[in-house]
C-alpha positions in Angstrom: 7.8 -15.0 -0.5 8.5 -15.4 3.2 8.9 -11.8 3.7 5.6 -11.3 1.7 3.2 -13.1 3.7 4.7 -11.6 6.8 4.2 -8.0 5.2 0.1 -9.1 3.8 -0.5 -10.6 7.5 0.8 -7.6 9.3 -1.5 -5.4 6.5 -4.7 -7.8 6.6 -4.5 -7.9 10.3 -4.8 -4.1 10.9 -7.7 -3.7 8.0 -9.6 -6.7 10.0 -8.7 -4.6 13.6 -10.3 -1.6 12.1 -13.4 -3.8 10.8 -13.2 -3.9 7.1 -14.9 -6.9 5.2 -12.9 -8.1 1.9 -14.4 -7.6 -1.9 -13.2 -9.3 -5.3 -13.8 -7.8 -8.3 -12.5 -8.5 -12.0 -9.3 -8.3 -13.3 -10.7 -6.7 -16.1 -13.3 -4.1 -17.5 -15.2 -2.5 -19.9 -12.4 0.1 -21.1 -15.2 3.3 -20.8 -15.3 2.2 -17.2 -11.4 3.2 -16.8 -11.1 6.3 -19.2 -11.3 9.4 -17.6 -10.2 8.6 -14.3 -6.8 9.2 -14.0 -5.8 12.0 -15.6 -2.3 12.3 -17.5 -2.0 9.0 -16.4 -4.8 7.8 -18.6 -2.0 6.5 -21.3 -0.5 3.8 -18.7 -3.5 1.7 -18.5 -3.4 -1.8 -20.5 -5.9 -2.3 -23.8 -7.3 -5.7 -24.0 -9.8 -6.5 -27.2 -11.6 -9.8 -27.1 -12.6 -11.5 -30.6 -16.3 -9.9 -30.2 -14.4 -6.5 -30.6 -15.4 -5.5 -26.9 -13.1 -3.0 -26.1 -11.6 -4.0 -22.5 -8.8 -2.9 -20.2 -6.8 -4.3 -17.5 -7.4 -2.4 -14.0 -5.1 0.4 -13.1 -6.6 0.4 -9.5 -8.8 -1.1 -7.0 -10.2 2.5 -6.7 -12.3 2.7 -9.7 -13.9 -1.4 -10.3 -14.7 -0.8 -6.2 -17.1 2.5 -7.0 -18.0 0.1 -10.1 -19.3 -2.3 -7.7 -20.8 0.1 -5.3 -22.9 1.6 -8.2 -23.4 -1.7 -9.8 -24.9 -3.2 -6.4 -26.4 -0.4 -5.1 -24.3 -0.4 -2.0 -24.3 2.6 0.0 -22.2 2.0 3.3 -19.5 -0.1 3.8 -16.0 -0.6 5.3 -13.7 -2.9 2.8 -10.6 -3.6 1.9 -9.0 -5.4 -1.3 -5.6 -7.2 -2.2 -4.9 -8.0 -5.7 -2.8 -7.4 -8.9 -3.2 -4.0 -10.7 -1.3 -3.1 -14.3 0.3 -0.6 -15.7 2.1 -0.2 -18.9 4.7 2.1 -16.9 9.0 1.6 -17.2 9.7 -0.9 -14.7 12.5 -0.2 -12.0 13.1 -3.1 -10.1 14.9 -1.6 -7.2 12.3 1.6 -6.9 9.5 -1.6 -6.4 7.8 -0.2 -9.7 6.5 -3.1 -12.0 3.8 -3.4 -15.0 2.1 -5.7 -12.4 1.8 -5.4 -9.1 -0.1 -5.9 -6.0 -2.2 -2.9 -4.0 -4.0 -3.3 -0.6 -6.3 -1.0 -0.7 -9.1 0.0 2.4 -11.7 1.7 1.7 -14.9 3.4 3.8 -18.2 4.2 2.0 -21.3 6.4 3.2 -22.3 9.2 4.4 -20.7 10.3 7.7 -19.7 13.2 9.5 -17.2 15.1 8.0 -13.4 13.7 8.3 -13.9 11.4 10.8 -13.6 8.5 8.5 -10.3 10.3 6.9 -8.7 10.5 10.1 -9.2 6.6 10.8 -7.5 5.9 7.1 -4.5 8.3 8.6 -4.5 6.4 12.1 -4.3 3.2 9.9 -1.1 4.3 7.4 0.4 5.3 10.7 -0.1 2.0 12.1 1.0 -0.5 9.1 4.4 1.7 8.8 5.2 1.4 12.1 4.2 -2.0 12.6 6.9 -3.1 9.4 9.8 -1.0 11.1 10.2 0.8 7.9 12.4 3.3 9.2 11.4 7.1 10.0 8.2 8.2 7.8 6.1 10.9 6.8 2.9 11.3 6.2 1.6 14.5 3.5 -2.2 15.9 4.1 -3.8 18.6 1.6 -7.0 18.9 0.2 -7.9 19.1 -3.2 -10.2 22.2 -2.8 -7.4 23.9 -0.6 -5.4 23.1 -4.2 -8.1 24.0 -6.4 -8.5 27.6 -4.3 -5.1 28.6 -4.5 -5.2 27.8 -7.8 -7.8 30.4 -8.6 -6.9 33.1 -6.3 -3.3 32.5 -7.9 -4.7 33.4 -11.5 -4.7 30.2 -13.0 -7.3 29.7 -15.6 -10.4 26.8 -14.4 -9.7 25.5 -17.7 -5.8 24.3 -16.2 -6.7 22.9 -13.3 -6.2 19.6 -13.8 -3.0 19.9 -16.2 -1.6 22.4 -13.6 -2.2 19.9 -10.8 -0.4 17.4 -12.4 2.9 19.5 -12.4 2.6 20.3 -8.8 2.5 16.8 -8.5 5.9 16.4 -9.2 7.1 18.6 -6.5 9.0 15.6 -4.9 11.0 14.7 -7.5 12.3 17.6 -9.3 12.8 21.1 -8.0 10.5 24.3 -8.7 12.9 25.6 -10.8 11.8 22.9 -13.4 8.3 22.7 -12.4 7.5 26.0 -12.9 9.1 26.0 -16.7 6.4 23.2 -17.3 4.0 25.3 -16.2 5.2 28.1 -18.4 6.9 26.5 -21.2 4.8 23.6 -21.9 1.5 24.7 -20.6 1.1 28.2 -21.1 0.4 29.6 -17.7 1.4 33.0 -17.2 4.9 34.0 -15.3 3.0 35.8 -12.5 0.5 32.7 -11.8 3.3 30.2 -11.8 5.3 32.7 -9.6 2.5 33.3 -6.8 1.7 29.2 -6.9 5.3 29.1 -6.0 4.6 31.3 -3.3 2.2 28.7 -1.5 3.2 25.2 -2.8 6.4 25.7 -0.7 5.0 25.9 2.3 4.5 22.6 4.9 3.7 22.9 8.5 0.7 21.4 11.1 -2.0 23.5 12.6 -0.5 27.2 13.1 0.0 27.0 9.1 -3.4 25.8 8.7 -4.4 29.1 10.9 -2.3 31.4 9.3 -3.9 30.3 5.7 -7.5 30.7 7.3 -6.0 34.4 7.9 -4.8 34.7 4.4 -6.1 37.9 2.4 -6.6 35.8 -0.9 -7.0 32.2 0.2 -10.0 33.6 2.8 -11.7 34.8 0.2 -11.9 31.6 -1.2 -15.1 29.4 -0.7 -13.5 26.3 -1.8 -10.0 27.0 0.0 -11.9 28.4 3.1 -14.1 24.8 3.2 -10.6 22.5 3.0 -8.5 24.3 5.5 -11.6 24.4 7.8 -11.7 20.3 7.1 -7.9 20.0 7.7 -7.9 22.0 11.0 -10.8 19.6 12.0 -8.8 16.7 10.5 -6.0 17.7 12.5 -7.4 17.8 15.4 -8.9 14.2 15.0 -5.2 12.9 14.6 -4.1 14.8 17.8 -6.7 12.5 19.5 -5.1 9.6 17.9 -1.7 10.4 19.0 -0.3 10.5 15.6 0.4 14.0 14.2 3.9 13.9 15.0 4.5 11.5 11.5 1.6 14.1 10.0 2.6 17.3 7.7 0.0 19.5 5.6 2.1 19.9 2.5 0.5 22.2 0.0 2.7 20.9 -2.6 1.1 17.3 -2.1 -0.9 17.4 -5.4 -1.8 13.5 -6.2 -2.9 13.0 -10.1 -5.4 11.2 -10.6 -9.0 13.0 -11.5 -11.1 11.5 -9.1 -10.1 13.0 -5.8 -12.5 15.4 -4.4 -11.3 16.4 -0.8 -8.7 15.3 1.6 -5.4 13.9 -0.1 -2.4 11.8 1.1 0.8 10.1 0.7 3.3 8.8 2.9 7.4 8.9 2.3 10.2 7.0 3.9 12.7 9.3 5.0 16.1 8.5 5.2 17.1 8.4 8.7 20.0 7.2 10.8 17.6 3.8 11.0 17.6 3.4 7.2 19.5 1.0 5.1 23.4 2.1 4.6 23.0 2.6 0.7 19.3 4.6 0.8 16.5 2.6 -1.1 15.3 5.6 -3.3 11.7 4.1 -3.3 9.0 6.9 -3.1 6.0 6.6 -1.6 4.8 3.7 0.3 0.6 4.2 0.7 -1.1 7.1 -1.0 -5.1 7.9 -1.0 -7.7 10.3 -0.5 -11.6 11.2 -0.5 -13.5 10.5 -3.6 -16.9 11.6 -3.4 -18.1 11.9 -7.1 -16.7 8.7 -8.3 -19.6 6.2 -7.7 -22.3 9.0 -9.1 -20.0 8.2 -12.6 -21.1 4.5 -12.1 -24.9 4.6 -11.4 -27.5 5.7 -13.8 -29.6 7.8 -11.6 -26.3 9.6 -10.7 -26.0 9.3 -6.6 -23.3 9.4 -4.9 -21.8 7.9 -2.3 -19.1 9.6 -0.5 -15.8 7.6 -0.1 -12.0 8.2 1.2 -9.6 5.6 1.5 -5.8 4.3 0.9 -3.7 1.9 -1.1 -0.7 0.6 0.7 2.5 0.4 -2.0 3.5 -3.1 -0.9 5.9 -3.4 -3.5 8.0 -0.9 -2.9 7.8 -2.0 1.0 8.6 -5.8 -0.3 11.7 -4.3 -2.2 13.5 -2.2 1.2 12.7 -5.0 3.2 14.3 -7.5 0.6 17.4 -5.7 0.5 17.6 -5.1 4.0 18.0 -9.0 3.9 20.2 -9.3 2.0 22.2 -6.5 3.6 21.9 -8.4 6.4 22.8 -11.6 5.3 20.1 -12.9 8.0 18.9 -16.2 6.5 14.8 -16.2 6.4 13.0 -19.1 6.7 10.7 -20.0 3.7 8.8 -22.6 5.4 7.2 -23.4 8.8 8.3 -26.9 9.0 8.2 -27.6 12.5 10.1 -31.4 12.4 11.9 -33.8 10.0 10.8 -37.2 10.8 14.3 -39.0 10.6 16.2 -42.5 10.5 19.5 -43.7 11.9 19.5 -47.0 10.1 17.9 -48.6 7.0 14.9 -50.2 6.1 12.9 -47.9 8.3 10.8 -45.9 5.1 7.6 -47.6 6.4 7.9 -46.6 10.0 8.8 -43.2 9.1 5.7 -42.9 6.7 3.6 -44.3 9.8 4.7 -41.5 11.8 4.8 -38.4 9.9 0.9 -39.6 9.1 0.3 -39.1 12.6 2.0 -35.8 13.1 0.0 -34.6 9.9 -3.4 -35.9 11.5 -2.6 -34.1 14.6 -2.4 -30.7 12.9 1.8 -30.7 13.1 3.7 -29.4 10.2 6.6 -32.1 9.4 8.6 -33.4 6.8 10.0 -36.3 5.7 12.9 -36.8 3.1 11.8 -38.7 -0.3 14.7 -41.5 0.0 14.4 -45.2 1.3 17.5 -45.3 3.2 18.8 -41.3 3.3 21.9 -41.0 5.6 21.9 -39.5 9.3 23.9 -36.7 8.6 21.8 -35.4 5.3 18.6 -35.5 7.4 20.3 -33.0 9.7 22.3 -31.2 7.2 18.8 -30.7 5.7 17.4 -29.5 9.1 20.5 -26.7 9.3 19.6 -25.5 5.5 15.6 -25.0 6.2 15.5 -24.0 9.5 13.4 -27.0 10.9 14.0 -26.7 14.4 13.4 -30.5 15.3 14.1 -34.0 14.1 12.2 -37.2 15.2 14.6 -39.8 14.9 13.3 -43.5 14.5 15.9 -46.3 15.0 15.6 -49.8 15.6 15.9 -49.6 19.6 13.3 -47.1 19.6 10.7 -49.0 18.2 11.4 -51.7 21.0 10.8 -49.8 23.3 8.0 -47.6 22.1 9.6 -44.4 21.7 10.6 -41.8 19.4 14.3 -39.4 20.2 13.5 -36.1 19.6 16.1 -33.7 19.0 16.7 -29.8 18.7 19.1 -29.6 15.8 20.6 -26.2 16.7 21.7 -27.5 20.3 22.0 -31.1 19.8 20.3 -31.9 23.1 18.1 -34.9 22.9 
């Protein structure tokens, strides 16, 4: 748990430096709330049924109950961000950090604003958490959904596919396009030629000269859609050249993200394995993952408004799980409490004096401990010291309470 508090600080700390307020909502909701939102991922999410029938559902996300709540309070502009449990009903694989239940920090801006200035800042803030957890090298994918959605058509695929199309370019990282493109054509019945000229463009990754080249495409040009997202990722881009940043950045047209709801920019950041990695590689995936959302609040509110929103969900368990074995690589002994002194005895009979004194280092705001034995021995108050960590030990003996005093000692050096 040590190393998870350090890794939520580190998070919380950069959402708060970047201004977000923090939001609850429920663990559960109404199941209609959840159903349609994810797309082929739709059959992981957890059925709960209370005894008035009420069909419910355990979240999936902190994406979806958030535009709930936006549409439900009427909320048109805010900056927030969100750490809690989310379920799934997926195969767990402890050492990929995949779970049934799990946390996500998620921030999140809301409003109208000029275009992709807010999408830059949830880039800048990705950049910032990985680096700040010494992760190791990273990368960080951009594409756009209508850049997808463009090639898409101009590649022959039927509108009709889209979505079901989407979610096999999705898989890009994991298996090669070989097998990809049999899905496509085996299993869901998109033409040889289609598949063939998606191939063509999902294989490309670069920065800005491949986002100018693509404006210069014959067929993508001609696409409204495509022509609107690759003029929004050149702007994008440059926004993270102001940050300092696009060195970790790569627009990756294979970058496909499932889930239904996004509507613009998309993204995901990898751990690569470097030199700086663990000796056996951590086969862990993605670490944060997001994207713009504009249409998912109008789903929420009667009148159907909208309220445009981007933002990303940090995958802290998979960070918890390379960090954890890195410990234990290590061997490096982590310290699961912050016990700053062990209030000690050298002789017996002293319990009361010992209880008088660790009251006062409680009362003045110091973090101690004491052990729970009338008469424990010398050498197991230290011994005890050496196991936890505690750096210092209060010893009260029988001379020191003549004269007035308390030794102090530092247990690693012995000096006193």
């Amino acid at each position: 748990m040590a190393i998870r508090e350090r890794v939520f600080n580190a998070i919380i700390s950069c959402f708060k430096r970047h201004g977000a307020e923090v939001i609850d909502t429920p663990v559960f909701e109404l199941k209609e709330t959840l159903t349609g939102k994810y797309g082929e991922d739709s059959k992981l999410i957890y059925d709960l049924k209370d005894q008035g029938g009420e069909l419910l559902s355990l979240r999936y996300d902190l994406t979806v109950p958030f535009a709930r709540y936006l549409a439900m309070n009427k909320i048109t502009n805010i900056k927030r961000y969100h750490i809690a449990k989310v379920y799934r009903r997926d195969n767990p694989a402890m050492t990929r950090g995949r779970y049934r239940e799990f946390y996500q920090c998620d921030f999140d801006i809301a409003g109208q604003f000029d275009p992709m200035i807010p999408d830059a800042e949830c880039l800048k803030i990705v950049h910032e958490i990985l680096s700040d957890l010494q992760l190791g090298d990273f990368l960080i994918k951009v594409n756009d959904r209508r850049i997808l959605d463009g090639m898409f058509a101009v590649c022959g695929v039927p509108d009709s596919k889209f979505r079901t199309i989407c979610s096999s370019v999705d898989k890009l990282d994991k298996v090669p396009w070989e097998e990809v493109r049999g899905e496509m054509v085996g299993e869901k019945g998109l033409s040889p030629e289609a598949a063939n000229h998606i191939g063509e463009y999902v294989q490309l990754h670069g920065g800005l000269e491949l986002i100018e080249r693509l404006l210069q495409d014959p067929k993508l040009s001609q696409n409204k859609l495509a022509k609107e997202g690759l003029g929004d990722m050149k702007l994008l881009f440059e926004y993270l050249t102001l940050f300092g940043i696009t060195g970790k950045i790569s627009f990756d047209l294979s970058l496909a993200r499932g889930l239904d709801y996004y509507t613009g920019v998309i993204f995901e950041a990898v751990l690569l394995q470097g030199e700086r990695a663990v000796e056996e590689p951590v086969s862990v995936g993605s670490v944060a993952g997001g994207g713009r959302y504009d249409g998912l609040v109008g789903m929420f509110d009667p009148k159907g408004r909208k309220v445009p929103c981007v933002g990303v969900s940090i995958g802290i368990e998979r960070i918890f799980s390379i960090l954890e074995q890195r410990v234990e690589a290590s061997e490096e002994k982590i310290r699961t409490t912050e016990t700053q002194v062990l209030v000690a005895s050298a002789q017996k009979k002293l319990l009361e004096e010992r209880l008088k004194l660790i009251a006062e280092l409680w009362d003045a705001g110091i973090k101690a401990e004491v052990l729970y034995k009338k008469n424990p021995k010398l050498l197991n108050q230290l011994q005890y010291c050496e196991d936890t960590g505690i750096p210092l030990v209060a010893i009260v003996g029988e001379q020191e309470l003549k004269d007035g005093v308390v030794k102090l000692r530092v247990v690693a050096t012995r000096e006193e």
